[in-house]
Each structure stands twice: as C-alpha cells, then as structure tokens.
C-alpha positions as CSV (number, residue, x, y, z in Angstrom):
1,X,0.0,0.0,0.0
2,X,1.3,3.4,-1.0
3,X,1.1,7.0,1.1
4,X,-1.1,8.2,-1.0
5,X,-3.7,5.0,-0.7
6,X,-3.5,5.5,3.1
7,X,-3.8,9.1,3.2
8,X,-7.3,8.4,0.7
9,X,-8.4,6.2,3.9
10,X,-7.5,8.1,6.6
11,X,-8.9,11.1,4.9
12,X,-12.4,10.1,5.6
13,X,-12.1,9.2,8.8
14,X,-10.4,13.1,9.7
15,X,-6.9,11.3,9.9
16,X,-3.4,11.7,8.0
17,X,0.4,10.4,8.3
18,X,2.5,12.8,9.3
19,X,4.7,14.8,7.1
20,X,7.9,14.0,8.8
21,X,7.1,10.5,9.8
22,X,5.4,8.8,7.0
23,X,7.1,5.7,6.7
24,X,8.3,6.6,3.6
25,X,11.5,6.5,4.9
26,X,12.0,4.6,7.9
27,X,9.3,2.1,8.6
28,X,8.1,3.8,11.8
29,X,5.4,6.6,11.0
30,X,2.6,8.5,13.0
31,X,-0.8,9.6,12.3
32,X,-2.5,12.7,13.1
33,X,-5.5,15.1,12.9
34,X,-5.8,18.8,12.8
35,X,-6.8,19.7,16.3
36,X,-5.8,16.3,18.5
37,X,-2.2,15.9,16.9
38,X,-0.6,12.7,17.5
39,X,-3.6,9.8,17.5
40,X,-1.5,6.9,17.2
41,X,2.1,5.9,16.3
42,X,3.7,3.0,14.5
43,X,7.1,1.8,15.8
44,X,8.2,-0.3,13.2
45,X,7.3,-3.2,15.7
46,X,4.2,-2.5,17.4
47,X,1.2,0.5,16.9
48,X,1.0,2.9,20.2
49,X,-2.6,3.6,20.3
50,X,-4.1,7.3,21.5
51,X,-6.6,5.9,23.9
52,X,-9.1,9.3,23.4
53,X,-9.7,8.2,19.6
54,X,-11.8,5.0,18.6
55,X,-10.3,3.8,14.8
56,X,-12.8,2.2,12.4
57,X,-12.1,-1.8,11.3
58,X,-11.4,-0.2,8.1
59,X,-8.4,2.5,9.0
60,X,-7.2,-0.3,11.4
61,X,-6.9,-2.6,8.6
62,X,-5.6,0.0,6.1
63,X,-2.9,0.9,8.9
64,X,-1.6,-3.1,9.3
65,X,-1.6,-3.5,5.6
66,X,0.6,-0.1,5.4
67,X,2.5,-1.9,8.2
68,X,3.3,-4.8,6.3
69,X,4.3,-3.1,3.0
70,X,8.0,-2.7,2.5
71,X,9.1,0.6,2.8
72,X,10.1,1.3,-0.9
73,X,6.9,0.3,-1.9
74,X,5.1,2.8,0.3
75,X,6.4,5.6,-1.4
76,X,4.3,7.1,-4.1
77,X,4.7,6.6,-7.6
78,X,4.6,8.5,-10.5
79,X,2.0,9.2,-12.9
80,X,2.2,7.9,-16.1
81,X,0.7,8.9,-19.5
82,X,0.4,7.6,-22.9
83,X,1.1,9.9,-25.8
84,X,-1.2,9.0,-28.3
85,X,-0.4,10.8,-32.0
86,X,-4.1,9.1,-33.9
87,X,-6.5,6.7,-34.1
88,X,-8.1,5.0,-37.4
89,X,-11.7,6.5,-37.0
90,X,-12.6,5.4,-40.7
91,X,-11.7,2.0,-40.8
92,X,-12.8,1.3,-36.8
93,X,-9.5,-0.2,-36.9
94,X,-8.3,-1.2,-32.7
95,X,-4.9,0.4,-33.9
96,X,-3.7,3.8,-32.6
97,X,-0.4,5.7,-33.1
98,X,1.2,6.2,-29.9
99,X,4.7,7.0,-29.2
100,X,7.0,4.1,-27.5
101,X,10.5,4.6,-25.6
102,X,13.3,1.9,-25.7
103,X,13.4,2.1,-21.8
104,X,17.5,1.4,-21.9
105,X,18.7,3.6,-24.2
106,X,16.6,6.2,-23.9
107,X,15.0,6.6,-27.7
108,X,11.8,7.5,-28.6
109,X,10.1,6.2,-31.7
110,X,6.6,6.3,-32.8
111,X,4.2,3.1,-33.3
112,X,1.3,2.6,-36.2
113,X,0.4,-0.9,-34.7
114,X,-0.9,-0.1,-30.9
115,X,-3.9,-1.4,-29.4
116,X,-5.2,0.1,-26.5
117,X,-3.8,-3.6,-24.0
118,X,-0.2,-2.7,-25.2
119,X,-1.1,1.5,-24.1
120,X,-2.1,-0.4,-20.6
121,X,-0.4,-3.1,-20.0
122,X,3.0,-2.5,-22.1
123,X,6.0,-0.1,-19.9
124,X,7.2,0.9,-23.0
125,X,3.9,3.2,-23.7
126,X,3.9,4.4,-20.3
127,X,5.6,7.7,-19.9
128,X,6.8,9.8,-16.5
129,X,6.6,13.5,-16.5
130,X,10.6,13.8,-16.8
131,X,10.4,11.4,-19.7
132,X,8.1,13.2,-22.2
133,X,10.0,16.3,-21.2
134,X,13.1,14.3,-22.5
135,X,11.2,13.2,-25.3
136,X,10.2,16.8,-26.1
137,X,13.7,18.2,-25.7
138,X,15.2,15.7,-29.1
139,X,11.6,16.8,-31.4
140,X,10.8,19.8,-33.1
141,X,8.1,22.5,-32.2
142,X,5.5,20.5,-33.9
143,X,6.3,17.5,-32.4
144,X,6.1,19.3,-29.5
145,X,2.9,20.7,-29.9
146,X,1.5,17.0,-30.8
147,X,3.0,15.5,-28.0
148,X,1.4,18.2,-25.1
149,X,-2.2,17.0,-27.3
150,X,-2.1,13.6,-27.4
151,X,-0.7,13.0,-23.9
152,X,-3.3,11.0,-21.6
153,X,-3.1,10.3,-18.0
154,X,-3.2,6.8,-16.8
155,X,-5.5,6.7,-14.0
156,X,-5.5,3.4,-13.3
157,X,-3.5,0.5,-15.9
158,X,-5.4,-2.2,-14.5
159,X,-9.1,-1.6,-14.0
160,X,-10.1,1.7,-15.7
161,X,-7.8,1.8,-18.3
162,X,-7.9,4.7,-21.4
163,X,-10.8,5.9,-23.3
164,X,-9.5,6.2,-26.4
165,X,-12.4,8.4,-27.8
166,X,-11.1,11.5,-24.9
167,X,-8.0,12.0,-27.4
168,X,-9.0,15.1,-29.3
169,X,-9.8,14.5,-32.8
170,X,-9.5,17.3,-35.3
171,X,-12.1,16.5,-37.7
C-alpha cells in the first residue's frame, strides 16, 4: 500500500500520516489530525494507540496492511501517461499511433500498430513527467505541440484503463 492510498483512507475518517514521519522512509510513522495531533504511532514493531480516539475496522486494517508493506513500496509513484499521436476513425481499426520509448537507451520512436492492451499493460507506452520532457527536448516545435495534445493520463492501468475516444480528434 502506497502513502497516497492511506492518506485516501484516513482522509475520511479526519486522519493523516505525518509529514515527517510517513514511513516513507524509515518504517516507523505517525498519524494525526488537525486539532488532536498525534492519534497513534507506529514503531516499526508494534502500533502505540491514542486511547481518546476510537479507529474504524477499516483504517485499522488500512494501517496493518501499510505496516506490512516494505518501505520502498510505500512511497508514491509517478503518474504515467500515454502519448497517443491518432486513431483510425474510418476503418474502426483497434490500432492507434502512440509513441514508444526503448526504456535502456533512452529513444523515442513512434508506433502505427498499438492497441489500446499494449497503451495499458506495455511499460514501453507508459511515460513519466521527466520522460516526455526528455522526449520533447530531441523533437521539433511541432512535435512538440502534438505531444502536449495527445498525452493521456493513466488513472488506473489495471481496471479503468484509457478511453480512447477522450483524445481530441481534429475533424
């Protein structure tokens, strides 16, 4: 479970981690409120409980699973985008053009032959803020212009996915 999953949950209940003591780092963190301050603590071996504040199952649960997830994993991750350049609106062809990076060597190259799995499920379509600036930085101005257009942010790779019909078409 990431920061940012457990700071959804504890959100609801009136709850954060600390800024200083997330976890992130070390695997001892602390969670607070606004007005209270320091509701319970997490040693990195056992949970110190604030006996004034009654945690739902649900934030108790969210906190052990937090708990038990190494600390590299905790840390937030980026969010990734496609960049996708067209789509085959005549033919209602499942192909789009998207641009793809060769992770390694850090080239860019642009792909006639993607289907929307590969945009979702293939790294190579998957692109961090730093990489399409990258990416921008070896293109023209065009290129740059199409790029900033057809970029799409991944919300979620496994379950929601990318509406393909969102990327603007200039009919």
């Amino acid at each position: 479970m990431t920061k940012d999953e457990l700071n959804e949950i504890l959100k609801e209940d009136g709850m954060q981690l600390a800024t200083f003591r997330d976890g992130t780092r070390f695997k001892a963190f602390n969670i607070t409120d606004g007005e209270n301050g320091l509701l319970a603590k997490y040693t990195g071996i056992e949970f110190i409980w604030n006996s004034e504040h009654a945690f739902s199952q649900r934030v108790v649960k969210a906190l052990a699973d937090y708990a038990n997830t190494p600390t590299e994993e905790r840390k937030p991750k980026p969010q990734l985008y496609n960049i996708i350049i067209a789509k085959d609106i005549h033919n209602r062809s499942p192909y789009l053009t998207a641009w793809r990076k060769v992770n390694k060597l850090g080239e860019y190259f642009v792909t006639d032959a993607t289907e929307q799995h590969d945009l979702l499920h293939d790294n190579d379509f998957k692109f961090t803020i730093e990489e399409i600036e990258d990416l921008k930085s070896k293109v023209s101005e065009k290129q740059k212009q199409i790029i900033d257009i057809g970029t799409v942010k991944i919300e979620d790779t496994m379950s929601t996915g990318i509406d393909i019909d969102e990327v603007e078409d200039d009919d």
